[in-house]
Backbone bond lengths (Angstrom), bond angles and torsions (degrees), N, CA, C in turn:
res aa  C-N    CA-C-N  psi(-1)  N-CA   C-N-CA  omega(-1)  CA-C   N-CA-C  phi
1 X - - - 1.449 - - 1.524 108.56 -
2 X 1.257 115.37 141.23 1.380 122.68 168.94 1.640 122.33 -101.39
3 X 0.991 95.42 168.22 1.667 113.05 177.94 1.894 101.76 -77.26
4 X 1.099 112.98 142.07 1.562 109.98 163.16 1.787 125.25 -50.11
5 X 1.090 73.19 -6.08 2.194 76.50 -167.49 1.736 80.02 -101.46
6 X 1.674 135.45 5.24 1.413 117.93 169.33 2.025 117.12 98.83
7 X 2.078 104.60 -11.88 1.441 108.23 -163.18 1.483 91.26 -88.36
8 X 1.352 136.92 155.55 1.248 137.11 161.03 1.777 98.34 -125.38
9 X 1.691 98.76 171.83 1.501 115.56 -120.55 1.714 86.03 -72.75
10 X 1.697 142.84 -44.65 1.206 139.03 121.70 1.851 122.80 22.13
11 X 1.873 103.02 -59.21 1.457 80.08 176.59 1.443 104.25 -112.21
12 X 1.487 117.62 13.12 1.185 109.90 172.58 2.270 108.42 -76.26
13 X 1.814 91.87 -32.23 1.007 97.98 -175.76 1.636 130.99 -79.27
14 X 1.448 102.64 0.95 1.416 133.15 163.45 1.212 108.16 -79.10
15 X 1.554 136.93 -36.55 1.165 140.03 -157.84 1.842 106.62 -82.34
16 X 1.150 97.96 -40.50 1.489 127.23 -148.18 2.112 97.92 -85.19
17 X 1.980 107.39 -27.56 1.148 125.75 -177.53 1.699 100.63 -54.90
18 X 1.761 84.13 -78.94 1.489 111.74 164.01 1.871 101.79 -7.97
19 X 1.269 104.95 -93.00 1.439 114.45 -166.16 1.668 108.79 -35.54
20 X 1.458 113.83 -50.15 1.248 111.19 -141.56 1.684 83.42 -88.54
21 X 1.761 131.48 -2.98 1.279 129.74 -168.32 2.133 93.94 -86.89
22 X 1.304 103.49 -24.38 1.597 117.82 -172.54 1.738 101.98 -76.74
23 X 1.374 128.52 -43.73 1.190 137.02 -172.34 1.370 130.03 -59.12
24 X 1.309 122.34 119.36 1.435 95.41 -172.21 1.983 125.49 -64.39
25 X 1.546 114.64 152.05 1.015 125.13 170.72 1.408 109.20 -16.64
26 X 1.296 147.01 148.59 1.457 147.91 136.37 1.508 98.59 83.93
27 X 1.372 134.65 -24.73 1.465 114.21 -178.47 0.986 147.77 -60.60
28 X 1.327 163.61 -103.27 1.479 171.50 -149.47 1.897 112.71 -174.44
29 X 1.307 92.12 -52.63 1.581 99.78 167.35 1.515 110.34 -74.06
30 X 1.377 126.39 -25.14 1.671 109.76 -164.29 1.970 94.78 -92.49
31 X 1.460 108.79 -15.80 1.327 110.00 -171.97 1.761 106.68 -70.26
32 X 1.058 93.36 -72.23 1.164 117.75 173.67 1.613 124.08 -34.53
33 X 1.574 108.87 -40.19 1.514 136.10 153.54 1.329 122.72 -63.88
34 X 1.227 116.24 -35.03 1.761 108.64 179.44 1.740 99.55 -92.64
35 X 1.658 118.98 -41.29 1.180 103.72 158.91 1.195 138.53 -29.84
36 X 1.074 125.50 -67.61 1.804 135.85 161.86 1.184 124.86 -40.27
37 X 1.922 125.40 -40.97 1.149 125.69 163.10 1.503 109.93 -69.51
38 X 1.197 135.36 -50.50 1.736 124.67 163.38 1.183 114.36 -8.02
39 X 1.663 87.89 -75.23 1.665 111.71 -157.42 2.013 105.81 -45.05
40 X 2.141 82.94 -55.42 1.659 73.48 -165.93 1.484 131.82 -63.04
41 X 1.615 103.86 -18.34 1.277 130.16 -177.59 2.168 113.14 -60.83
42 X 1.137 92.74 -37.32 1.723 121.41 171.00 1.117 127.14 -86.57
43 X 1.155 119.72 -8.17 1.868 126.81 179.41 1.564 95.68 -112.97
44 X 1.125 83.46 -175.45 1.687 105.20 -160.30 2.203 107.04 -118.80
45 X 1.408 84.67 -32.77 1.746 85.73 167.27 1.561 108.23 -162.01
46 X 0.664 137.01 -150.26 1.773 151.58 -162.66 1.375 127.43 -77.38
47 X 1.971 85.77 -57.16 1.156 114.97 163.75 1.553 132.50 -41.78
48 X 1.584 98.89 -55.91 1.259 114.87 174.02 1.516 116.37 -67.78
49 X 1.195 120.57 -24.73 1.347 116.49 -161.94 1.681 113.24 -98.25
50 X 1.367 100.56 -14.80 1.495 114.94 171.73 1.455 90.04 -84.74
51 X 1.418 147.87 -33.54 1.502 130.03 -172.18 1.837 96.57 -84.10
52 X 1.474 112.86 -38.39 1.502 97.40 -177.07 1.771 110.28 -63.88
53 X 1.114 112.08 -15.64 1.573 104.57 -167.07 1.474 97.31 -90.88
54 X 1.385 131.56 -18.22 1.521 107.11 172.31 1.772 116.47 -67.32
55 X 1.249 116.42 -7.60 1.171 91.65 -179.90 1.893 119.50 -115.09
56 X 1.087 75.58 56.27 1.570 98.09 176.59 1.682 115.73 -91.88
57 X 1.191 87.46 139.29 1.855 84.45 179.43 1.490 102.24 -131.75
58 X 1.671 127.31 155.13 1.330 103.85 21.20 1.883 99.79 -98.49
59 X 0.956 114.06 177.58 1.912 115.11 -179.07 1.575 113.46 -18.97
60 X 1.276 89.31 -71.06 1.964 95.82 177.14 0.669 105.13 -43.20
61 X 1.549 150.45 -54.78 1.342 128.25 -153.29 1.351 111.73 -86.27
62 X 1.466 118.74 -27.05 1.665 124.47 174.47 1.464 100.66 -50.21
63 X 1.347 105.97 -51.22 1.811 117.43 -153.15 1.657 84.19 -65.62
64 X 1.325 120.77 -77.57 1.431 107.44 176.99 1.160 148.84 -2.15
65 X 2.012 90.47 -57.01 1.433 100.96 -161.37 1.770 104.03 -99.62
66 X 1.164 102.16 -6.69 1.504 101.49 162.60 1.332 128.27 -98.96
67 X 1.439 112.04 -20.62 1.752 99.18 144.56 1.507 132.55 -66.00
68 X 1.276 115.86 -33.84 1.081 126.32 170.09 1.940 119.90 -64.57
69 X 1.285 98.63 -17.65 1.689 120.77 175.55 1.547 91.05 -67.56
70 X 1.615 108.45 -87.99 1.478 124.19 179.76 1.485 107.27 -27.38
71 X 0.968 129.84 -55.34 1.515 123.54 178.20 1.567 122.35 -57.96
72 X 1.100 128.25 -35.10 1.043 146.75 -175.89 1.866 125.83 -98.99
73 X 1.372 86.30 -22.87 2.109 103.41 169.78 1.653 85.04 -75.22
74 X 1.345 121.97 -43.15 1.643 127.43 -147.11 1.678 115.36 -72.54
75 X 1.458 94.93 -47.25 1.622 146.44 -152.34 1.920 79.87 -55.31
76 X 1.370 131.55 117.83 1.799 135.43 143.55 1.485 91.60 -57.93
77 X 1.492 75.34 154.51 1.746 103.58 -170.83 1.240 111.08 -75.81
């Protein structure tokens, strides 16, 4: 399944590599960034991968990695 803007979860999860390869070591952004590429890389569509990422711990990094989701489910190619 794809995203409406046409990306499926593959190039979302390419996108998300990228970022978390830019982030520094140990931070908030690289956590939160390799999280999301996992996720999307491991799910099957969007849907799923926004439900696998709520159960991420610890808080920050959920909150992170699901804004950083929303931006990137949203994000034209």
């Amino acid at each position: 399944m794809t995203t409406p803007l046409g990306r499926d979860n593959l190039d979302l999860a390419a996108t998300a590599q990228e970022l978390a390869d830019r982030a520094p070591t140990g931070s908030l952004s690289h956590a939160a960034a390799k999280s999301v590429a996992i996720t999307f890389a491991t799910t099957r569509d969007v849907a799923q991968a926004r439900t696998a990422l709520h159960g991420l711990a610890p808080d920050d990094v959920r909150q992170a990695a699901l804004e950083l989701f929303d931006q990137l489910s949203a994000r034209p190619r």
